[in-house]
C-alpha positions as CSV (number, residue, x, y, z in Angstrom):
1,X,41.4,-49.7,14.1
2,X,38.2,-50.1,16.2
3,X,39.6,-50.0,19.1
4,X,40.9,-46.4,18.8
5,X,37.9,-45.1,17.4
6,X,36.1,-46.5,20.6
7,X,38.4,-45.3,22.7
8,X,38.7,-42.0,21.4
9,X,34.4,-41.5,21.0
10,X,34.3,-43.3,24.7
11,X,36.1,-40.2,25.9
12,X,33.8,-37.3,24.1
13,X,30.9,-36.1,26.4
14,X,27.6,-37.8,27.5
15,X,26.1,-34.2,25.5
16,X,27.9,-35.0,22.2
17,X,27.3,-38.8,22.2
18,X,23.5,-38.6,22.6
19,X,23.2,-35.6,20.2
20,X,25.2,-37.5,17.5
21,X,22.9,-40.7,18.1
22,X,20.1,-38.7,18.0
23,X,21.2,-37.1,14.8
24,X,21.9,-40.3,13.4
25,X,18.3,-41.8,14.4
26,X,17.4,-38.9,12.7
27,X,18.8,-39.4,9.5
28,X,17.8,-42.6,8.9
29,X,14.3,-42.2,9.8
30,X,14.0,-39.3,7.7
31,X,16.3,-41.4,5.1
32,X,14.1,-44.4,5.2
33,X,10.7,-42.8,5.3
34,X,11.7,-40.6,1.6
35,X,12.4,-43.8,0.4
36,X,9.5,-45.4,1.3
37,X,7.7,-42.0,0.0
38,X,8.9,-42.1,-3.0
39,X,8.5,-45.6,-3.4
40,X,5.1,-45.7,-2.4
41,X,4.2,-42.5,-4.4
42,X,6.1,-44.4,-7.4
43,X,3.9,-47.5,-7.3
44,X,0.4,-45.6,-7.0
45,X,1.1,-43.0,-9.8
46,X,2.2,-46.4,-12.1
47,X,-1.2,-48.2,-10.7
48,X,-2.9,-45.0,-12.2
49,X,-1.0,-45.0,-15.5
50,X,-2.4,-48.8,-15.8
51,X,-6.0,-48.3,-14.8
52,X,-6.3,-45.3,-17.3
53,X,-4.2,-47.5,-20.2
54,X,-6.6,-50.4,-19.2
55,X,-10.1,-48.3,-19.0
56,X,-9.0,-46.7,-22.4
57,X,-7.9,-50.0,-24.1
58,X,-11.8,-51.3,-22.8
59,X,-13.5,-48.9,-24.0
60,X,-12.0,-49.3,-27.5
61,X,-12.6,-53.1,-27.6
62,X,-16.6,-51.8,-26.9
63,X,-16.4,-50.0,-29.9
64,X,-15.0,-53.3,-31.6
65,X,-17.5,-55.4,-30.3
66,X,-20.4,-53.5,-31.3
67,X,-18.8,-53.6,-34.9
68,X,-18.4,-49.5,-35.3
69,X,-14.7,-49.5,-35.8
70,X,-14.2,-47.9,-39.0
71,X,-11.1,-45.9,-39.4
72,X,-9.0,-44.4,-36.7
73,X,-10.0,-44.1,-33.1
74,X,-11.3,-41.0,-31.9
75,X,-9.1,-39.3,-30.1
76,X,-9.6,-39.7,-26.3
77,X,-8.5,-36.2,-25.2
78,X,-5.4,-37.1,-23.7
79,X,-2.6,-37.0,-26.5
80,X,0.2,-39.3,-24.7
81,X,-2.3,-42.3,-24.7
82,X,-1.3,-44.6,-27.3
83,X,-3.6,-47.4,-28.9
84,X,-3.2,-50.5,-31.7
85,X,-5.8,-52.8,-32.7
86,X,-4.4,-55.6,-34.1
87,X,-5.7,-58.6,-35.6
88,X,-4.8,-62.2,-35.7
89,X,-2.9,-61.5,-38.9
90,X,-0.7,-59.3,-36.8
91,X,-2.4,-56.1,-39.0
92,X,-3.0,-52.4,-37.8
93,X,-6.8,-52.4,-37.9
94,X,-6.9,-49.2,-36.7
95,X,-4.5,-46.8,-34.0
96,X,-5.0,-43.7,-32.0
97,X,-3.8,-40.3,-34.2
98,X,-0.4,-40.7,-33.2
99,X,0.3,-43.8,-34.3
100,X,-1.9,-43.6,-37.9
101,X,0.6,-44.8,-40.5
102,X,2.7,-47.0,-38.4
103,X,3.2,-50.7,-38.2
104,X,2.3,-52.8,-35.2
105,X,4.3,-52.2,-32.1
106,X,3.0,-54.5,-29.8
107,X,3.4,-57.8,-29.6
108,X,2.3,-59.7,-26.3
109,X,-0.7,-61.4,-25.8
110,X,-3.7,-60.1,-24.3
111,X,-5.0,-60.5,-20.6
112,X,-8.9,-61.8,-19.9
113,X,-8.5,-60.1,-16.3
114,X,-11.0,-57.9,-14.8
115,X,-7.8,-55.8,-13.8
116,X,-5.2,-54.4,-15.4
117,X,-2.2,-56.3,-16.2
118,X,0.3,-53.7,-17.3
119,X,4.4,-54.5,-18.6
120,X,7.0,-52.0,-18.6
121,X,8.1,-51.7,-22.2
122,X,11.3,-49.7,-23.7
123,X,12.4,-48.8,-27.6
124,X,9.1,-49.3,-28.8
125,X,9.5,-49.0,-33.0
126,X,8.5,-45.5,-34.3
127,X,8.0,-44.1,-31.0
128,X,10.4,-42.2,-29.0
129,X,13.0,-43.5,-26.4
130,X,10.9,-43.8,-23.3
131,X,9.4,-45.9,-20.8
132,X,6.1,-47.1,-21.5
133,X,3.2,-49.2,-19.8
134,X,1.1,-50.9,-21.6
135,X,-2.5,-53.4,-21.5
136,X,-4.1,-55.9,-23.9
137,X,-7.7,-56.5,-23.8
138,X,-9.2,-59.1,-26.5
139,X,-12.0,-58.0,-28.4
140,X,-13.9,-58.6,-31.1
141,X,-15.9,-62.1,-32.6
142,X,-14.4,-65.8,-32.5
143,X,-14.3,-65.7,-35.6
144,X,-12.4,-62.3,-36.6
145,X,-10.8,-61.7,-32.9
146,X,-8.7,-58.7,-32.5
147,X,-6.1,-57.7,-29.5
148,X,-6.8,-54.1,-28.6
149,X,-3.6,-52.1,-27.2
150,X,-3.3,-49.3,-25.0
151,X,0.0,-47.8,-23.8
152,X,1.0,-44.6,-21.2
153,X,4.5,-43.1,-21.3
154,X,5.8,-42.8,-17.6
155,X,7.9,-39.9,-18.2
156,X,5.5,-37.5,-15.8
157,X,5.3,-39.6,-13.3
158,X,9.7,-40.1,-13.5
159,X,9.8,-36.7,-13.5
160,X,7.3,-36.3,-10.9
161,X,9.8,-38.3,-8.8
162,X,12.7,-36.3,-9.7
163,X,11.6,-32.9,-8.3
164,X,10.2,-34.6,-5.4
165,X,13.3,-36.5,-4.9
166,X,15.1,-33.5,-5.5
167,X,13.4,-31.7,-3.2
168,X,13.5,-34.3,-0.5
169,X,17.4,-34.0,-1.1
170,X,17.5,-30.7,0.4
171,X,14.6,-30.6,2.8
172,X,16.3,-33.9,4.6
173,X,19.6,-32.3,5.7
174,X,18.1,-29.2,6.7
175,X,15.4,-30.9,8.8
176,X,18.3,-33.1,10.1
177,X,19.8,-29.6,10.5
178,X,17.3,-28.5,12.7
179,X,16.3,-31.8,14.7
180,X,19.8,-32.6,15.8
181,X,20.3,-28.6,16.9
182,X,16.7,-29.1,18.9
183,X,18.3,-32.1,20.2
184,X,21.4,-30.8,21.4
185,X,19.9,-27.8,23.4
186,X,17.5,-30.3,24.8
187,X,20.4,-33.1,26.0
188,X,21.9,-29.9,27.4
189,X,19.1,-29.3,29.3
190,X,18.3,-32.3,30.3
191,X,21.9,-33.3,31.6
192,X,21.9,-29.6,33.5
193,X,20.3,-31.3,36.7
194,X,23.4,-34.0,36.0
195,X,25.9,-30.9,36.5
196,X,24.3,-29.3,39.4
197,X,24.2,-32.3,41.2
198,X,28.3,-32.9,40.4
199,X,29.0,-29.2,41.4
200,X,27.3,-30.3,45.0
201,X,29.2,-33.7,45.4
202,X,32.9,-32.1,44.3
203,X,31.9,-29.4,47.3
204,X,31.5,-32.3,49.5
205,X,34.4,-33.0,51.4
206,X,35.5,-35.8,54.1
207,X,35.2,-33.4,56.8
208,X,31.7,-32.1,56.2
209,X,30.0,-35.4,55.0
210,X,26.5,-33.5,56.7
211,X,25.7,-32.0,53.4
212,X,22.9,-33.3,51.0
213,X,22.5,-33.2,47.3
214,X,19.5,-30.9,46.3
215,X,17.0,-33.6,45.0
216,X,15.0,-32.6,41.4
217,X,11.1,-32.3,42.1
218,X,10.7,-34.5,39.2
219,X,10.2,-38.0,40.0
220,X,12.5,-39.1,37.3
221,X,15.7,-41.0,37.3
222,X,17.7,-38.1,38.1
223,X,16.0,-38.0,41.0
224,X,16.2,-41.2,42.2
225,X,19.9,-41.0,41.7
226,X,20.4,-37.4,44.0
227,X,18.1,-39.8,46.8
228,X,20.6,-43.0,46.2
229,X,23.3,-40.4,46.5
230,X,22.4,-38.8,49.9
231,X,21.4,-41.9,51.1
232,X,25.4,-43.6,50.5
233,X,26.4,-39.9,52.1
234,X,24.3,-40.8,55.1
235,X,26.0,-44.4,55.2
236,X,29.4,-43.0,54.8
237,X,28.9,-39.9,57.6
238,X,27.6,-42.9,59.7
239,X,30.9,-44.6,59.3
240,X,32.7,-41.8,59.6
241,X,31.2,-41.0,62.7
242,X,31.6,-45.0,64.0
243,X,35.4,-44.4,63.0
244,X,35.9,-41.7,64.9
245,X,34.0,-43.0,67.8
246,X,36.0,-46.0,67.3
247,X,39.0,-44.3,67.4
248,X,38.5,-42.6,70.4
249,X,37.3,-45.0,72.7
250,X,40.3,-47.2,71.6
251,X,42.6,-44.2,72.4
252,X,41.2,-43.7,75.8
253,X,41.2,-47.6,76.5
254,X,45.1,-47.8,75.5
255,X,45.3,-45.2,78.2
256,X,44.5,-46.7,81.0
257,X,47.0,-49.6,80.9
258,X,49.7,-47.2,79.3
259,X,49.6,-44.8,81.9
260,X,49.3,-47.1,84.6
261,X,52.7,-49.2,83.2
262,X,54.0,-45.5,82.4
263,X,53.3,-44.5,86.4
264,X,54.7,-47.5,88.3
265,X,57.8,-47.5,86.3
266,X,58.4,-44.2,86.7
267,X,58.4,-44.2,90.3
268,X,60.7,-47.6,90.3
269,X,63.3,-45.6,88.2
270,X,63.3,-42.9,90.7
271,X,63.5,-44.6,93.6
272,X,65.5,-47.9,92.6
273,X,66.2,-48.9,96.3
274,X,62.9,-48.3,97.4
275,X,61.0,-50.5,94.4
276,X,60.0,-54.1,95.7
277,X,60.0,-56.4,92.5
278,X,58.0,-59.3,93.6
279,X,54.8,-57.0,94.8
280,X,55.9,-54.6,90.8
281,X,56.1,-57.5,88.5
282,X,52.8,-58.9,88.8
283,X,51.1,-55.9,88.7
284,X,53.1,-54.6,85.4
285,X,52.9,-58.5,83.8
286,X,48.9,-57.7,84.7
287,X,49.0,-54.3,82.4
288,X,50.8,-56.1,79.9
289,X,48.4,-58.9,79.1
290,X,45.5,-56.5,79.7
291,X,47.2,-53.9,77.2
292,X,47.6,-57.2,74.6
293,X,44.0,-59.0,74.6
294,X,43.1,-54.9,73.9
295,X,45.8,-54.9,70.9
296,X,44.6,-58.3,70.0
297,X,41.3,-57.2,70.0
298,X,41.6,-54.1,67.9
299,X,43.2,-56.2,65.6
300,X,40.5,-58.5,65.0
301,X,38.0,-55.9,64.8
302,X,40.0,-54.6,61.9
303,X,40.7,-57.7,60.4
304,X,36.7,-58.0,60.8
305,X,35.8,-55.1,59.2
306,X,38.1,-55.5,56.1
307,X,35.5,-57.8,55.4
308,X,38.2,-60.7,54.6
309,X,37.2,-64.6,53.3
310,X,37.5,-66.6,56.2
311,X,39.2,-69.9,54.9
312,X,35.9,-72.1,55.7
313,X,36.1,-76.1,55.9
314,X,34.9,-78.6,57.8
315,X,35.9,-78.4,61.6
316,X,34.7,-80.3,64.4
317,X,33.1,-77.7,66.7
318,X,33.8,-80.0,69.9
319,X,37.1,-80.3,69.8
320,X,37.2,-76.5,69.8
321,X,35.2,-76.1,73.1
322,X,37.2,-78.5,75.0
323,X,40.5,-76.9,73.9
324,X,39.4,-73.5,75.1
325,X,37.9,-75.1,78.2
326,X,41.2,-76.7,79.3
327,X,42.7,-73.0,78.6
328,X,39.9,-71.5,80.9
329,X,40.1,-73.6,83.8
330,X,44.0,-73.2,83.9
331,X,43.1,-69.4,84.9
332,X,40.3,-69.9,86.9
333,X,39.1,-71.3,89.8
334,X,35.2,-71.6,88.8
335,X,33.9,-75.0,88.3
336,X,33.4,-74.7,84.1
337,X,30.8,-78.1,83.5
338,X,31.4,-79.0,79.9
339,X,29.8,-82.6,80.2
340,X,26.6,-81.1,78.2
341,X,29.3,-80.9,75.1
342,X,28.3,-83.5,72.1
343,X,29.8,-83.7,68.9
344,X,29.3,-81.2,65.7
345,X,30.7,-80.6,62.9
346,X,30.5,-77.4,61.2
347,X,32.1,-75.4,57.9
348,X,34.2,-72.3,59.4
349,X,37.3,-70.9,59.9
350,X,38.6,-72.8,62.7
351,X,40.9,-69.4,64.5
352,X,38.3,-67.1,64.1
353,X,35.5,-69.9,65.9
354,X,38.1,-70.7,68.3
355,X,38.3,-66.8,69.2
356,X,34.2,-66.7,69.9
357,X,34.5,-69.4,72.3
358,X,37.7,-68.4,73.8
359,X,35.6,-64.8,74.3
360,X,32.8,-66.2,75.3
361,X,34.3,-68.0,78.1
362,X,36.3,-64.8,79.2
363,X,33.5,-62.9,79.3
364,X,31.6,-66.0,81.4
365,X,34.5,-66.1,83.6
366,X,34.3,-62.4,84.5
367,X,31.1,-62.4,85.7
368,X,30.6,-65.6,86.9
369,X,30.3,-66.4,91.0
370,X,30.9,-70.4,91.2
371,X,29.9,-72.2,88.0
372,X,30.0,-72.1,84.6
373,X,27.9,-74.6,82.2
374,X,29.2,-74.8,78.3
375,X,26.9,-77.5,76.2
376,X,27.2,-78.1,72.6
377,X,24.7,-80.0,70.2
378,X,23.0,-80.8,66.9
379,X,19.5,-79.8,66.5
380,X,17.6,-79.8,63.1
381,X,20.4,-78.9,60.8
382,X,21.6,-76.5,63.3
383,X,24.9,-76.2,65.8
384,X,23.7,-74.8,68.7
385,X,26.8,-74.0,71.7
386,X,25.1,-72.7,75.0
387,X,27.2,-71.1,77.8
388,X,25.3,-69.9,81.1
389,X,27.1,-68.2,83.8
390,X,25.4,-67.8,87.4
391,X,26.6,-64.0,87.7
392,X,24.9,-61.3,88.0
393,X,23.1,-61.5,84.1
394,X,22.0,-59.0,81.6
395,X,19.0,-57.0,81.8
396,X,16.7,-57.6,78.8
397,X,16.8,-53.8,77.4
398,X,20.7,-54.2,77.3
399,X,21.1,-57.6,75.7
400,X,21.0,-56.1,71.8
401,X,23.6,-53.3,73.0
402,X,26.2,-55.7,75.1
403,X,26.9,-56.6,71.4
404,X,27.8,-52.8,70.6
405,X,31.9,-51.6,70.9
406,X,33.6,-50.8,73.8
407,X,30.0,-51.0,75.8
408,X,29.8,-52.0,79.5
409,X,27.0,-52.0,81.7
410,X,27.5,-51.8,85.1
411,X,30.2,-51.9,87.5
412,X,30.8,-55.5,87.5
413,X,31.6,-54.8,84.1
414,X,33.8,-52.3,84.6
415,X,37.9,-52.0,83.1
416,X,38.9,-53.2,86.5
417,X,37.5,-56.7,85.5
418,X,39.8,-56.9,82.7
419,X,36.9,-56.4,79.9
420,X,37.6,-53.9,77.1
421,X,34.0,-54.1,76.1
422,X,35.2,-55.6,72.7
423,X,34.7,-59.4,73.0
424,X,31.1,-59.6,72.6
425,X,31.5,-57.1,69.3
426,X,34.5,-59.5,67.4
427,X,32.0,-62.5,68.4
428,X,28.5,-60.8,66.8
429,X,31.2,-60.0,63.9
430,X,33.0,-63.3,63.5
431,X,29.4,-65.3,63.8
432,X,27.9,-63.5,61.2
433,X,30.6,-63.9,58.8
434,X,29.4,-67.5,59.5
435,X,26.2,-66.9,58.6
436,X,25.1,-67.7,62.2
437,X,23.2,-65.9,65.1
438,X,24.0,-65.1,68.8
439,X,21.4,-64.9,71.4
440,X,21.0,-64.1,75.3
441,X,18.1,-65.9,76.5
442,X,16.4,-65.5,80.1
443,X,18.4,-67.4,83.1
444,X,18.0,-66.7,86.4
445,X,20.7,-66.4,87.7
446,X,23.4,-65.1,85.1
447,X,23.4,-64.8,81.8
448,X,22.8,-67.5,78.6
449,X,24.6,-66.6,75.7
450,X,23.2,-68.8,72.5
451,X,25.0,-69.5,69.1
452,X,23.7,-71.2,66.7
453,X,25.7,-71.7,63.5
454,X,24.6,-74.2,60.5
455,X,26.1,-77.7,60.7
456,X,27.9,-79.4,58.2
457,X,26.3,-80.3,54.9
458,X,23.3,-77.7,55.3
């Protein structure tokens, strides 16, 4: 059954949830604070029953002591006051006017207390069915001591409670009434900012992500929310805009090998006699592999931005470099000098390293004139793979943007080179993902690309 019932109250609005707990804090505040009114109200009307039963009990035992008790008590102005004085025998000495003629009715023993001790006494004999609190005060000689009774009824005081209770009975709801009906404009108003600010976002669509929430002047945390919310529609027009960018320059890069596969096989199909295969094939084989690293790229870049969990263990980083060493010089012929390569060991996904230093190298063998150096070592806790080329290097300004998509500098980095302008971008990505770092440092001449990636076991 609880289940439902959160369910169903997890569905009402924000409005009617906060009202209803506010009427219910209500309540019980206003619930609890009666009772503790009339409790406390209860207790200090009692305490004043007992001091005035205890002051008049006192001032009869003076008249005792001083041995002028002769006959009833005077009356003491207050006709509810009731008062014995009885002896050790258990005889009526004497008794207030209302009790002249009646047997003892009292029967506990007195208190030597310099404050009142009072008990809570019910069907006194010969006096009618109420509640009554009375004292005893000892009086009189050692050798003819007396006990001197005095007794209040507590029937104003209950009633006193009963119209206050009463009254409380129908002063409670209505104020609960009332507070909860403050409260529920005041939630309304409150949450209004809360509906403005949804009426803005549902007008905010994915092809006009420029917009902004209005932002309250109060420094609240409605206002901090409209500033988080503008802020995630800067990030996601930012991403937007990096998509379409994106998307375009990997249009415009397919075209270029597309159209240039699209053009010479066009002119081979109409002229078939006149098409030399030998001096075609190479040059379509060429577009071919240029158009694939560009797929295979893309497709990294995606992978890459899926954010995926690269399956890390321990690899040896080494082995990796010479691999895609052999691979280089087979397409080259540049001297590559890998003799500088030690051993490390390193937790990563061994594809996605073996793709930075396959890049790396391509992008070394692009722009290198003779020579290319690749070293690999262990320093402080740290893998640290250096490749240097002796081309014509990266200017300092550029070296934070080479890392950027689809961005060339110069004409010896140009699509005729075979460079898509991606390599560089998947390597920043994948080394990251590694919780690693990429560098160019100064090298004259050419350019010194740094990684540094945590070894094994730090």
């Amino acid at each position: 059954m609880g289940s439902p019932i959160r369910d169903w109250w997890s569905r009402r609005s924000l409005r009617l949830r906060l009202t209803t707990a506010a009427a219910l804090v209500i309540t019980v505040g206003l619930v609890g604070a009666s009772v503790v009114l009339l409790a406390w109200l209860r207790i200090s009307l009692i305490r004043g029953l007992d001091q005035a039963a205890w002051q008049r009990a006192q001032a009869v035992a003076e008249i005792v002591d001083s041995g002028r008790l002769s006959g009833p008590l005077p009356s003491p102005g207050d006709r509810d006051i009731t008062v014995q004085v009885i002896d050790r025998k258990g005889s009526v000495r004497s008794s207030s006017p209302n009790l002249q003629g009646r047997s003892r009715i009292f029967a506990f023993p007195p208190t030597t207390s310099d404050e009142p001790h009072a008990r809570s006494l019910r069907h006194l004999p010969h006096v009618e069915d109420a509640t009554w609190r009375a004292v005893a005060v000892p009086a009189g000689t050692r050798k003819d001591p007396v006990t001197v009774y005095a007794a209040l009824p507590t029937e104003d005081v209950d009633l006193s409670l009963a119209k206050l209770a009463g009254g409380l009975a129908i002063g409670v709801p209505l104020a609960v009434t009332a507070l909860t009906s403050v409260a529920w404009v005041l939630t309304g108003r409150a949450l209004l900012p809360v509906e403005v600010l949804r009426a803005q976002a549902a007008e905010i669509t994915a092809s006009d992500l420029s917009r902004r929430l209005d932002v309250p002047p109060s420094a609240d945390a409605l206002g901090r929310l409209a500033t988080t919310l503008n802020d995630l529609l800067a990030r996601l027009e930012a991403a937007a805009h990096r998509q379409h960018q994106f998307i375009a320059d990997a249009a415009h890069e397919l075209r270029s090998p597309l159209s240039s596969l699209h053009t010479r096989l066009q002119i081979a199909a109409r002229h078939p006699g006149s098409a030399n295969w030998r001096t075609l094939t190479p040059a379509l084989l060429e577009d071919c592999e240029r158009l694939a690293r560009l797929v295979d790229d893309l497709v990294w870049l995606a992978r890459l931005d899926a954010r995926p969990r690269l399956s890390k263990r321990p690899i040896d980083l080494d082995e990796i470099v010479f691999a895609e060493v052999t691979r280089a010089r087979e397409r080259t012929h540049l001297v590559i000098d890998r003799h500088a390569v030690n051993a490390a060991r390193v937790d990563g996904d061994a594809d996605a390293l073996a793709r930075v230093v396959r890049n790396l190298l391509d992008n070394a063998l692009r722009h290198a004139v003779r020579r290319i150096e690749v070293s690999l070592r262990v320093c402080d806790g740290t893998a640290q793979l250096v490749i240097t080329d002796d081309g014509p290097g990266i200017p300092e300004p550029d070296r934070r943007r080479v890392f950027h998509r689809f961005t060339r500098l110069d004409d010896a980095r140009a699509r005729d080179t075979g460079g898509s302008g991606l390599g560089l971008a998947i390597v920043r990505d994948i080394i990251t993902a590694h919780h690693g770092s990429i560098d160019i440092d100064d090298h004259a001449p050419g350019a010194r690309l740094v990684v540094r990636l945590p070894a094994h076991g730090n």
